[in-house]
C-alpha positions in Angstrom: 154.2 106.7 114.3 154.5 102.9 112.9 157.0 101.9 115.5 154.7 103.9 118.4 151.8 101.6 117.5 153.6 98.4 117.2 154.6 98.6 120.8 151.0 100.1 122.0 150.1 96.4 120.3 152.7 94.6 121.9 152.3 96.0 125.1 148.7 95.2 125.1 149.3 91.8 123.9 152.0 91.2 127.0 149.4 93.1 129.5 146.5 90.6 127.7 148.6 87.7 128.4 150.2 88.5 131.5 145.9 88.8 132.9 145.1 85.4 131.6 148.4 84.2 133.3 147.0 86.0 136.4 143.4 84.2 136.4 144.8 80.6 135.2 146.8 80.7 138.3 143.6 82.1 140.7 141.9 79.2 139.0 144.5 76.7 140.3 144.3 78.6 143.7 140.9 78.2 144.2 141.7 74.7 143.3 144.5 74.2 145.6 141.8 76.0 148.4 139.2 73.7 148.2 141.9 70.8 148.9 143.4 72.5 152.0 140.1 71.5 153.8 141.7 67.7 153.8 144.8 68.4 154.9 147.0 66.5 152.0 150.3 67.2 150.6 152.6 67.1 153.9 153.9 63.7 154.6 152.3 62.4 151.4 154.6 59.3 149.6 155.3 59.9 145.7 152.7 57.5 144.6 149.8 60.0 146.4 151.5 63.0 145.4 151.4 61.9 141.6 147.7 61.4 141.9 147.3 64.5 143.8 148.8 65.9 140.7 146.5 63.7 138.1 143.4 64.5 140.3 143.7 68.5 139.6 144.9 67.9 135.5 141.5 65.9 135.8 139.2 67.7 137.7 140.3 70.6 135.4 139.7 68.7 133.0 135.8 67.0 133.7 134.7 70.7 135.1 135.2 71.8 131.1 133.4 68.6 130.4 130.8 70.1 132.3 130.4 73.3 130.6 130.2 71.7 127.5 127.2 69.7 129.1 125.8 73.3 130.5 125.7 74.6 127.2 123.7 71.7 125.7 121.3 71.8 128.2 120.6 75.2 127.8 120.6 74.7 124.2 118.5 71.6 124.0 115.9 72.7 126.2 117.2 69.8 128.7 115.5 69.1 132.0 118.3 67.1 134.6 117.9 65.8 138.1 120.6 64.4 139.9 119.9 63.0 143.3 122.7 62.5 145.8 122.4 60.3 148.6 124.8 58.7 151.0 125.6 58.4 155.2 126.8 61.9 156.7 130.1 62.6 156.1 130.3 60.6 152.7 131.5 63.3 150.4 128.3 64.3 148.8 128.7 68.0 149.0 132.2 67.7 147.9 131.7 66.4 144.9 128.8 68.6 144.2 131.0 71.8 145.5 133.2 69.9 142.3 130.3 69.6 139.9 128.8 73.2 140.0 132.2 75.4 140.7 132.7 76.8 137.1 129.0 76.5 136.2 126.3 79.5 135.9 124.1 78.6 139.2 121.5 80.3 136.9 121.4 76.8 134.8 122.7 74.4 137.4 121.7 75.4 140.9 121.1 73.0 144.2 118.4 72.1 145.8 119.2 71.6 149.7 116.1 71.3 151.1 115.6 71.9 155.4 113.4 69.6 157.4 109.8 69.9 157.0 108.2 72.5 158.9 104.7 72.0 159.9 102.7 73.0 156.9 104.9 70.8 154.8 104.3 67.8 156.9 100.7 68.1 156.0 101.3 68.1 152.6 102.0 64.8 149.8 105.0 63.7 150.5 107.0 64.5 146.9 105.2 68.0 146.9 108.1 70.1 148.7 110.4 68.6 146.2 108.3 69.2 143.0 108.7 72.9 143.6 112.3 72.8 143.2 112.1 70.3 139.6 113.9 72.0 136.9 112.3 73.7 133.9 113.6 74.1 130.4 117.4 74.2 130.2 118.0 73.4 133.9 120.2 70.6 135.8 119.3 70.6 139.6 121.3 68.7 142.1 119.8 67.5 145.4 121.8 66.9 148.2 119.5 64.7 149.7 116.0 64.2 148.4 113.4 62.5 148.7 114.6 59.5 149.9 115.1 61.1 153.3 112.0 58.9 153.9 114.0 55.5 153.2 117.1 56.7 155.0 117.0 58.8 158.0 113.2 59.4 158.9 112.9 55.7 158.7 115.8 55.0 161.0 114.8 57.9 163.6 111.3 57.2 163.8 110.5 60.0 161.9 107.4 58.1 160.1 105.4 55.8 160.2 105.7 52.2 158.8 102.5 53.2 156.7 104.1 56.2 155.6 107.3 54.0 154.9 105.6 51.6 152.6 103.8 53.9 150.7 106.7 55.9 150.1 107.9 52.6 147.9 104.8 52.3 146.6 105.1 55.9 145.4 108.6 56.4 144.0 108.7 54.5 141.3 105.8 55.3 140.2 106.9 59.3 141.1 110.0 58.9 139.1 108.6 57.1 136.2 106.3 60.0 136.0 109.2 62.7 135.8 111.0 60.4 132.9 107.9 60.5 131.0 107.8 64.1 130.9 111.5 64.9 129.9 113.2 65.2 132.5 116.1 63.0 132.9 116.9 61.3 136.6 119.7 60.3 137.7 120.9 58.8 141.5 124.1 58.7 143.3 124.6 56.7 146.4 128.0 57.6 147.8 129.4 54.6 150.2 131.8 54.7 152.6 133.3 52.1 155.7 132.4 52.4 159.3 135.9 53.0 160.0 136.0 55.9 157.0 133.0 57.7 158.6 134.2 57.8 162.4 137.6 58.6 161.3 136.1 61.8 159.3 133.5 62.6 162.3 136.3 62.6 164.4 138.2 64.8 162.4 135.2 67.3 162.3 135.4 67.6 165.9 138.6 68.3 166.2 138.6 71.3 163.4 137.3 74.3 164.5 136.5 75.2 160.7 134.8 71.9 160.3 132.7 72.0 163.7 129.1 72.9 161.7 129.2 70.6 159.5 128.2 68.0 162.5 124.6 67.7 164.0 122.8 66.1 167.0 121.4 64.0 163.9 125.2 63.2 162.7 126.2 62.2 165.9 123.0 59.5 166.4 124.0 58.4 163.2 126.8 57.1 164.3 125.3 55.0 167.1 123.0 53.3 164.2 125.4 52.3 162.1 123.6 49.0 161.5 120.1 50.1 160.8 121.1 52.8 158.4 122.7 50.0 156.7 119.3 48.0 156.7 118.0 51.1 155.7 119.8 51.7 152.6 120.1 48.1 151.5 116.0 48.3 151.2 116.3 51.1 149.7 118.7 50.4 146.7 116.9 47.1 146.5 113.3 48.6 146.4 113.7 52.0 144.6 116.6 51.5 141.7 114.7 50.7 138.9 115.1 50.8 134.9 114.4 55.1 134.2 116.2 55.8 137.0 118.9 53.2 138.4 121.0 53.6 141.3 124.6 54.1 140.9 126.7 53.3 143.9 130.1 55.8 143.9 133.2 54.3 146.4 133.8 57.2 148.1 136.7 56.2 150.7 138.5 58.2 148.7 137.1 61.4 148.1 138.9 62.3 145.3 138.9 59.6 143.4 135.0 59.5 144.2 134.2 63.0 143.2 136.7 62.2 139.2 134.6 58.7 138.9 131.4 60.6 140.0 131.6 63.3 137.2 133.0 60.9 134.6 129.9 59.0 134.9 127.7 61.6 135.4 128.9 62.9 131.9 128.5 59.7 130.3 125.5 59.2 131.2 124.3 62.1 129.0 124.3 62.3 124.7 125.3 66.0 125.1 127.9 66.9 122.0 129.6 70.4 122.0 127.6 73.3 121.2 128.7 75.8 118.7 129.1 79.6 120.2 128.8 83.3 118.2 132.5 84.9 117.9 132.4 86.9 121.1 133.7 90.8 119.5 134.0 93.2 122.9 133.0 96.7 121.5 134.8 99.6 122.2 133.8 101.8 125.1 132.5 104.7 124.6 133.6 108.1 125.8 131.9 111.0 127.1 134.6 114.0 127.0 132.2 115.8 129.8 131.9 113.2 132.0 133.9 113.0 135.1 134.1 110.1 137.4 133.7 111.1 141.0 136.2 110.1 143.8 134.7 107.4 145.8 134.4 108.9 149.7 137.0 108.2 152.3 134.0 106.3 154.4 132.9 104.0 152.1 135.9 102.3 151.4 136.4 98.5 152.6 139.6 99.1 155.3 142.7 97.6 153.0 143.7 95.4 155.5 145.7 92.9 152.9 
């Protein structure tokens, strides 16, 4: 009877470690997915492929980093923004693909706001983007923000020069106000070359999986290289100040962008671990009268794989 429930034990110790064996290795898939969208690792020479290496140790790595900052968020009460900003193409919504992965979107969620539609033109300025502010225990990301004003509606026209100056009247004064009441602000600007950004454009256009990820807007933006720049010199110049600097990320390459991104991301935050309850799973509990049904033939999903 002993030797009957030693290997029930041991065989549910193997089957226990043979599933967390199983979902390390769907982990590193899902890592190894998110990388096939660049293309790497054929005709890579050893000094890439040993960063290629480093990069997914790290980016393990940070993403636990980031769960430990969850937590304290949650814990603390914690209100974070983080705005990203940067030309098309410049690897903003990889890294923050990166950033929220292996977090609960019900703590760290994004806010990717459309273009105005007609009622919100009407409206303050900052007001579409106070709606999606985070409350208690809650770290939002924008990919883009506010600063659309500064960057692409200035260079398109899209308002007017009033409308542009009282914008830099306004943020400061905006952002000071959101420091003062907890919540913490932080700004990425992720740079890139001319050269960088055509060579990725072009290679959107020629993948079919990659196709929708360019607009009309995209495309002009290319043509006004220049005055984007103007654009976002201003803007850095005009809008970084003391509670909420700008930090410029080198994103040529994107995975060294997206590591040095989080790294500073995380440091620029006093979280420290939080301690956790002993998670116990209970024991199921049986019915000896209930049966479970068969599921019918024609609800099935076809098992094509």
């Amino acid at each position: 009877m002993t030797q009957d429930h030693d290997f029930s034990a041991n065989s549910s110790a193997e089957q226990a470690r043979e599933r967390m064996r199983y979902e390390i290795i769907d982990d590193l898939d899902e890592e190894f997915e998110l990388s096939l969208e660049e293309n790497e690792g054929e005709g890579l020479d050893p000094a890439d492929r040993v960063f290629r290496r480093t990069y997914f140790r790290e980016l393990i790595r940070l993403q636990a980093e980031l769960i430990k900052l969850q937590d304290w968020v949650k814990a603390t009460g914690e209100r974070v923004v983080v705005v990203f900003e940067g030309r098309d193409a410049a690897g903003k919504g990889g890294a923050i693909k990166r950033i929220t992965q292996r977090l609960n979107p019900r703590i760290c969620r994004v806010a990717a706001l459309p273009a105005p539609n007609d009622r919100e033109r009407t409206q303050w300025y900052f007001q579409r983007y106070v709606a999606h502010l985070p409350a208690v225990g809650e770290i939002v990301l924008f990919d883009r923000s506010w600063y659309n004003r500064a960057g692409v509606e200035r260079v398109m026209g899209f308002c007017t020069d009033e409308e542009y100056e009282e914008f830099f009247r306004s943020v400061p004064e905006f952002e000071r106000m959101l420091v003062r009441s907890g919540i913490r602000v932080i700004k990425f600007w992720f740079s890139i070359t001319d050269e960088e950004q055509e060579a990725r454009f072009r290679a959107r256009i020629e993948d079919p999986l990659k196709q929708w990820k360019l607009s009309p807007m995209d495309l002009e933006s290319r043509r006004r290289w220049e005055s984007y720049t103007l654009a976002k010199e201003i803007m850095l110049e005009r809008s970084s100040i003391p509670e909420a600097p700008w930090w410029v990320v080198p994103a040529v390459d994107k995975k060294r962008a997206r590591l040095n991104c989080i790294a500073h991301f995380l440091s620029l935050l006093p979280y420290e671990p939080v301690s956790r309850p002993e998670v116990v799973l209970p024991e199921r509990v049986f019915h000896p009268d209930y049966e479970r049904e068969p599921t019918p033939e024609t609800m099935l999903v076809p098992q094509r794989y």
